[in-house]
LUMDREN-973914 format. One line per 2 residues: their letters; for each residue x negated, z, y negated of N, C-alpha, C. Coordinates in steps of 0.1 Angstrom, whole numbers, plus 5000, padded with zeros to 4 digits. Each point is the difference from the previous one (the first is absolute). Layout:
<nodes>
A = X:Z:Y:X:Z:Y:X:Z:Y  ...
</nodes>
This chain:
<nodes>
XX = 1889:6460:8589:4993:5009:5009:4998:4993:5013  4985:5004:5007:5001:4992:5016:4996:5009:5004
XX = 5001:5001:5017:4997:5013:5004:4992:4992:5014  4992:5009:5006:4986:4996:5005:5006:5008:5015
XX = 5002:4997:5006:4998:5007:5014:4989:5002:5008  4995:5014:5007:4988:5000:5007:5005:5009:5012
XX = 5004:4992:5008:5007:5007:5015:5014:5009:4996  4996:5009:4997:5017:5010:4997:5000:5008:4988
XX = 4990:4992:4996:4993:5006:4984:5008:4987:4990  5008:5006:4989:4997:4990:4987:4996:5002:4990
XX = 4992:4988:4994:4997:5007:4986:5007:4992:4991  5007:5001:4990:5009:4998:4989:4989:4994:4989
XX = 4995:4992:4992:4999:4992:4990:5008:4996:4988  4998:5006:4993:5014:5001:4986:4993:4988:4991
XX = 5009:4999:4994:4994:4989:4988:5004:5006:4988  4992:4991:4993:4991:5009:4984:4988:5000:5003
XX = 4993:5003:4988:4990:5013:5000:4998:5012:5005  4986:4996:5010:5002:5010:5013:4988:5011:4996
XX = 5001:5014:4999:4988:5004:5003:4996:5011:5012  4988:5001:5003:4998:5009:5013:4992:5013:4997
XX = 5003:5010:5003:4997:5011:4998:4985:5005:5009  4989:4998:5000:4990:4998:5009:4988:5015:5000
XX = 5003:5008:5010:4992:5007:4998:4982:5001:5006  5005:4987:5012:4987:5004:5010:5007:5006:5016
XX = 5006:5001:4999:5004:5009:5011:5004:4987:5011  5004:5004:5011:5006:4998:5011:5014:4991:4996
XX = 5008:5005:5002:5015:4993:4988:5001:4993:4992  4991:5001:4989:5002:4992:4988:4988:4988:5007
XX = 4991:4998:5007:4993:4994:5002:5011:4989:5006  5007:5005:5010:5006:4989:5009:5009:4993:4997
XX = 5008:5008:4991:5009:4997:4987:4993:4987:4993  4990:5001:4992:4992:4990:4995:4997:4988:5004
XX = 5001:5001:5017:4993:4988:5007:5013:4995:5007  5012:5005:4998:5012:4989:5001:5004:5000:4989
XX = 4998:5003:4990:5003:4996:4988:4992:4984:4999  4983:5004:4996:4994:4985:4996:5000:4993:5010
XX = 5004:5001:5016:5001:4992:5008:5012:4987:4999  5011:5007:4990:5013:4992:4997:5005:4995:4988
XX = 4993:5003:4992:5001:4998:4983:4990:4990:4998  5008:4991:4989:4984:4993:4992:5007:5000:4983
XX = 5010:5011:4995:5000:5004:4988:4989:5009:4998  4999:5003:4987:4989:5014:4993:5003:5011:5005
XX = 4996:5006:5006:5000:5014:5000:4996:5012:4990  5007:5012:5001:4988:5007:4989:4997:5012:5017
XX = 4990:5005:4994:4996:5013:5011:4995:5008:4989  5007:5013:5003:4996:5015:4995:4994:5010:5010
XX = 4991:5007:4995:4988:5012:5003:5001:5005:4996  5004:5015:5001:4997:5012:4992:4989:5006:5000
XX = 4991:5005:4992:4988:5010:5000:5007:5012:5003  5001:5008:5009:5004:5010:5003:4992:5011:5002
XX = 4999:5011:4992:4992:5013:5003:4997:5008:5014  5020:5000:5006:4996:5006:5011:4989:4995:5010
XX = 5001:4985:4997:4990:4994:5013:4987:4993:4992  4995:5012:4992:4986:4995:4989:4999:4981:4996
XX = 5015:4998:4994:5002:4993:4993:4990:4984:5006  5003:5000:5017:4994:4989:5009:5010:4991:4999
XX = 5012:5000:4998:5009:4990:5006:5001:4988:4997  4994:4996:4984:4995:4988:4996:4991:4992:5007
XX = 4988:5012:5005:4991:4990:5002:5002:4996:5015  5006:5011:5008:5006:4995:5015:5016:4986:4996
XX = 5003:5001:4993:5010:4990:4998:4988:4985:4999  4996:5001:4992:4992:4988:4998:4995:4993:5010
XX = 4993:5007:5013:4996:4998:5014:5008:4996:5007  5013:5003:5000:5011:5000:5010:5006:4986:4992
XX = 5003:4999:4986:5002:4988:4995:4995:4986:5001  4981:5001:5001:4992:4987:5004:4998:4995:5013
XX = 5003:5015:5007:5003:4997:5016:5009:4990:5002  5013:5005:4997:5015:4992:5002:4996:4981:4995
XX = 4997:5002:4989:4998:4993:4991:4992:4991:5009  4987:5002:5005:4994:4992:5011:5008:4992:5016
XX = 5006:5012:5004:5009:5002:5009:5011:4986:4999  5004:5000:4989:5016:4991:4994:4997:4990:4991
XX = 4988:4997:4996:4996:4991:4990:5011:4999:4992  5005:5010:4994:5012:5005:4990:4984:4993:4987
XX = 5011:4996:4987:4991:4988:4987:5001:5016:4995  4985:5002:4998:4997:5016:4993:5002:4994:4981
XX = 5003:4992:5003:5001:4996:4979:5019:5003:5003  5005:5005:5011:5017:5000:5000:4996:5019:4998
XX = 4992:5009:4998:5001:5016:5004:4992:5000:4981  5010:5019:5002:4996:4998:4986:4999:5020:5004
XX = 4987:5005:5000:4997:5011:5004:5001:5011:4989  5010:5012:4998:5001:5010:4992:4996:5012:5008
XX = 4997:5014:4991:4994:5009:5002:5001:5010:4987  5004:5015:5004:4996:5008:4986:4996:5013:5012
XX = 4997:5010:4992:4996:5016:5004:5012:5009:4998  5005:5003:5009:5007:5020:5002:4994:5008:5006
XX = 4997:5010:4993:4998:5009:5010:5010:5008:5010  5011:4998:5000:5011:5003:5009:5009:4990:5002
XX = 5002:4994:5012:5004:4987:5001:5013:5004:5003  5015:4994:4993:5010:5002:5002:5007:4988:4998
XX = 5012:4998:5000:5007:4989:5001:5000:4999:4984  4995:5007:4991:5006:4997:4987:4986:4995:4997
XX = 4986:5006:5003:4987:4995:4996:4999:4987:5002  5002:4997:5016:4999:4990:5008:5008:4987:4991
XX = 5015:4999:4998:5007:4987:4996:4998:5007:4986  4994:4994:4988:4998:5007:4986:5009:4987:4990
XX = 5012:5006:4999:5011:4990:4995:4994:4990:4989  4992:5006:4994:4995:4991:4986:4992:4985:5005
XX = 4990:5009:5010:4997:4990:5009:5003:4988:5004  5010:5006:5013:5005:4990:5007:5011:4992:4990
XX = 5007:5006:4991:5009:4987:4991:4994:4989:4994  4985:5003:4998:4992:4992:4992:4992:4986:5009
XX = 5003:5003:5015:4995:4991:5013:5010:4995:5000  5017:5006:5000:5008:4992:5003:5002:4996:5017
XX = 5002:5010:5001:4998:5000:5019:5017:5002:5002  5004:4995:5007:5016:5000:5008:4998:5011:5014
XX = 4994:5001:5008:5000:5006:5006:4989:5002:5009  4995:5019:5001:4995:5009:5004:4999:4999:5015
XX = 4988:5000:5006:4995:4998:5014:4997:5015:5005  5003:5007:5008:4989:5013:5000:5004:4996:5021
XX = 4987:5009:5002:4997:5002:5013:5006:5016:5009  5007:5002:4991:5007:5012:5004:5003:5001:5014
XX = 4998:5010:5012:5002:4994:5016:5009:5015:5001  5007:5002:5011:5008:5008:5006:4989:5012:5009
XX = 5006:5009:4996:4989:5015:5001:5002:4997:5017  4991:5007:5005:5000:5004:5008:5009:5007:5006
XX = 5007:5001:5018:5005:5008:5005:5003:5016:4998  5005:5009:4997:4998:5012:4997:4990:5009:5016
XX = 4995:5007:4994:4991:5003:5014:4987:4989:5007  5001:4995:4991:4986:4986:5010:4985:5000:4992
XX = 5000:5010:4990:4991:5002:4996:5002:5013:4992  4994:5011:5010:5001:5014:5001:4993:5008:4994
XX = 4988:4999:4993:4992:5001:4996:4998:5001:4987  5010:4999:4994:5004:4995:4984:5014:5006:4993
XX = 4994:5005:4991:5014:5005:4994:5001:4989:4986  5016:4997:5012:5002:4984:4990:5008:5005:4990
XX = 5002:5016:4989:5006:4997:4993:4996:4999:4987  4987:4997:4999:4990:4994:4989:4996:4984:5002
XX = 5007:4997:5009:4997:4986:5003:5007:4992:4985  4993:4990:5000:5002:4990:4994:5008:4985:5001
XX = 5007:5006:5010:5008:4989:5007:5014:5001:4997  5010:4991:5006:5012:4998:4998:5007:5015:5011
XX = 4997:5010:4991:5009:5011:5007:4989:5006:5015  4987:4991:5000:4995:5009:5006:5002:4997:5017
XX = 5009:5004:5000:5006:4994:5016:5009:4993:5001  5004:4993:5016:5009:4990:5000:5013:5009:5000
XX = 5011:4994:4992:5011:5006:5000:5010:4991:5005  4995:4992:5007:5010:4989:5005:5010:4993:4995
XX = 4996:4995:4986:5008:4993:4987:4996:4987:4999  5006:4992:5005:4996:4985:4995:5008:4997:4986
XX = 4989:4996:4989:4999:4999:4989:4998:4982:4997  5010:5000:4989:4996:4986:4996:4986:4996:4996
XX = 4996:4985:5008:4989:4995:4995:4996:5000:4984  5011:4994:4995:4999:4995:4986:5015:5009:4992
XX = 4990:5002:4986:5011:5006:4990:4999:4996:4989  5010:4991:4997:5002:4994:4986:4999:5009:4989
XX = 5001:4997:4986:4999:5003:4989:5012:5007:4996  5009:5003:5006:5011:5014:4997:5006:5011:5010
XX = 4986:5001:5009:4997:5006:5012:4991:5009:4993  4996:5018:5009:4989:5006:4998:4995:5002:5016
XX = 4988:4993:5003:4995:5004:5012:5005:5012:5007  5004:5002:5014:5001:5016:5002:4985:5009:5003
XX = 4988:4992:5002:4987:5001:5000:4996:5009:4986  5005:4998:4987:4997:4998:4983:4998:5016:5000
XX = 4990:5008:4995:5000:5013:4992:5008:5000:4989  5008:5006:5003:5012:5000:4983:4989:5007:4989
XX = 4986:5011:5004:4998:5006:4992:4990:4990:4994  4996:4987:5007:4995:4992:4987:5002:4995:4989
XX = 5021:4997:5004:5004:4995:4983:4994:4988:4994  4998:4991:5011:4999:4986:4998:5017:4996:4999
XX = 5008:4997:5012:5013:4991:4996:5011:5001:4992  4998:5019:4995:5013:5003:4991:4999:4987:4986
XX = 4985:4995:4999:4998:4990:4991:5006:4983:5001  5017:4997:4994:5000:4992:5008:4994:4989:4995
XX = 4995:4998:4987:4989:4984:5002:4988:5000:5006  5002:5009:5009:4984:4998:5007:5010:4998:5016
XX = 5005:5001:5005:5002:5000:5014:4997:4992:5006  4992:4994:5013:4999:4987:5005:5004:5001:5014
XX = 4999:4990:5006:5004:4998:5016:4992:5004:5009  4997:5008:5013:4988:5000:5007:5006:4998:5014
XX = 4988:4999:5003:5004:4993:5020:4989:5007:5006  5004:5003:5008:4990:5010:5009:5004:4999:5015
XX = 4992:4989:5005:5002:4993:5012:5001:5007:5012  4991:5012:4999:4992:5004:5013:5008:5015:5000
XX = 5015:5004:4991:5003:5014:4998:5008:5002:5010  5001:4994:5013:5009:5001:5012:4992:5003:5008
XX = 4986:4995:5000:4986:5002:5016:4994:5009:4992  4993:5006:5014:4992:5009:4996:4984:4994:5006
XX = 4987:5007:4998:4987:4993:5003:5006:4998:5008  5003:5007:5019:4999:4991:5012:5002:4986:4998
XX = 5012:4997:4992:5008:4986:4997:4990:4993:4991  4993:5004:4987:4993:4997:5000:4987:4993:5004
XX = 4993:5011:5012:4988:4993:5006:5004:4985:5015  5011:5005:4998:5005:4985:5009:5003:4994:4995
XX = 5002:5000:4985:5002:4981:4995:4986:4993:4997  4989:5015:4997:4989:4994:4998:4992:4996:5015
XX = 5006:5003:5006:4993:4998:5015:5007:4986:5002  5009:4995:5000:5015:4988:5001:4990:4991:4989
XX = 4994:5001:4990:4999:4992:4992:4982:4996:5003  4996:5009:5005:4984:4998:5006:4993:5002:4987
XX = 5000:5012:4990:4996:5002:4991:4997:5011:4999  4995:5007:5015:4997:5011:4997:4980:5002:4990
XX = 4998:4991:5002:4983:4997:4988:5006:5009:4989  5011:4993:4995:5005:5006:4985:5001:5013:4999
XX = 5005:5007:5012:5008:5016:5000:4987:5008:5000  4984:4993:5006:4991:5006:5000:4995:5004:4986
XX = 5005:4989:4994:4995:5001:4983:5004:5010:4989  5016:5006:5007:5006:5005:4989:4995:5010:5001
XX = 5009:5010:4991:4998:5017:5001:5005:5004:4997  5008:5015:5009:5012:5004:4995:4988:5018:4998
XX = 4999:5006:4992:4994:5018:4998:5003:4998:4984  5001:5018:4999:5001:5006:4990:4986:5008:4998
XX = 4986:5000:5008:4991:5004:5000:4993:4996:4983  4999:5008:4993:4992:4997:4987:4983:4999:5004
XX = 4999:5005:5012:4982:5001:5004:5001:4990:5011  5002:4993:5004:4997:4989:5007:5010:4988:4992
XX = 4990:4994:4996:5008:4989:4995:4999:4982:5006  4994:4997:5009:5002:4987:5006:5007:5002:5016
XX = 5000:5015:5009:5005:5001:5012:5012:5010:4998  4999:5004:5013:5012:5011:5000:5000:5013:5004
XX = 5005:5012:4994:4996:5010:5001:5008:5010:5014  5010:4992:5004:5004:5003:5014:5007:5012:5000
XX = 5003:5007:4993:5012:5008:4999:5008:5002:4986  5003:4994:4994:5002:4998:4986:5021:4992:5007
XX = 5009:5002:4997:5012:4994:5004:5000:4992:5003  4993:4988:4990:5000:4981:5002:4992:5002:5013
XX = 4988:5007:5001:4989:4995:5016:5012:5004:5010  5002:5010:4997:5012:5006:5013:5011:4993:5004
XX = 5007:4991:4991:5008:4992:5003:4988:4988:5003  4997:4996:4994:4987:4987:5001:4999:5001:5021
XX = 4992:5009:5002:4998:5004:5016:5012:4998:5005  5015:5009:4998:5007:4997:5006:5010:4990:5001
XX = 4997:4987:4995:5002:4989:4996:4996:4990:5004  4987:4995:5007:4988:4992:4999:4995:5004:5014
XX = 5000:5017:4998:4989:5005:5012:4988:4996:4996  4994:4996:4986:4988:5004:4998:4995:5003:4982
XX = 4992:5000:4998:5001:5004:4988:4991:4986:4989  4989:4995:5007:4998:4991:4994:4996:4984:5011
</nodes>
């Protein structure tokens, strides 16, 4: 393992077979571009087609991928692009054990970021949120969790890990910051071009912008301070 320092930020680099969890978004985007910034093994990158957000995140992954890719002159014959359809995206749709044993991936990338302050975005009833508990509970959580660990992130009611020859390792770099910390590494790294590209909505009727009150825009704004 090597680990990358960017001011008071690190990012951890595991060895094996790496893959990245890539939605398009904000997070997974930046995730991405210190990843192929520092690697010149294979990568795999996964997209889910996801219902809630009219099954865009492939094709926003792919944009945010040839960006970077441009960006890092990362060898695109080193990226090996997967993709399937859920219509309800959960941790059990998302990592599909048959799948992933058959790539052979060592360990799991996700862009997972730290909720927001409680109270800093008022407007929202975070208990339908889709995040790690919604709001910050002031828990620093391990980056990385080996293979006889269960994330404390994990929906038990998916009934992925009780399986143990499926269990794999994941690292989830960014599950200590939240966007603020976010939009300042992309500001530190002078890549804010890229952040313009991604997209973080659950809007099923606008599908290339953002629908500006939907959770992701709400944290998106209060993150960024802007939306696109």
């Amino acid at each position: 393992m090597k680990t990358i320092q960017y001011n008071n930020f690190t990012f951890d680099i595991h060895d094996g077979n790496l893959c990245a969890f890539i939605s398009g978004g904000a997070d997974s985007a930046l995730m991405l571009y210190m990843l192929m910034s520092n690697i010149n093994q294979p990568l795999h990158i996964f997209s889910v087609a996801n219902g809630k957000s009219n099954y865009r995140e492939p094709i926003n992954a792919l944009k945010i991928i040839n960006k970077v890719m441009d960006m890092t002159n990362f060898d695109c014959n080193n990226l090996r692009f997967h993709t399937h359809w859920t219509l309800h995206k959960t941790t059990n749709t998302t990592v599909l054990p048959e799948y992933m044993n058959n790539i052979n991936v060592d360990v799991l990338y996700f862009g997972l970021t730290r909720p927001p302050p409680i109270g800093s975005i008022i407007d929202y009833d975070t208990k339908d949120v889709a995040a790690i508990g919604g709001v910050d509970h002031e828990q620093t959580l391990d980056t990385f969790i080996n293979n006889t660990k269960v994330p404390p992130w994990y929906n038990f009611d998916d009934k992925l890990f009780p399986d143990p020859g499926y269990v794999k390792s994941f690292c989830t770099p960014f599950v200590n910051i939240n966007k603020q910390q976010v939009a300042m590494l992309y500001r530190e790294l002078g890549i804010e071009e890229l952040y313009k590209m991604t997209r973080s909505c659950e809007s099923t009727i606008i599908n290339d912008r953002h629908c500006g009150s939907c959770w992701w825009c709400k944290e998106r704004i209060w993150g960024f301070g802007y939306l696109d």
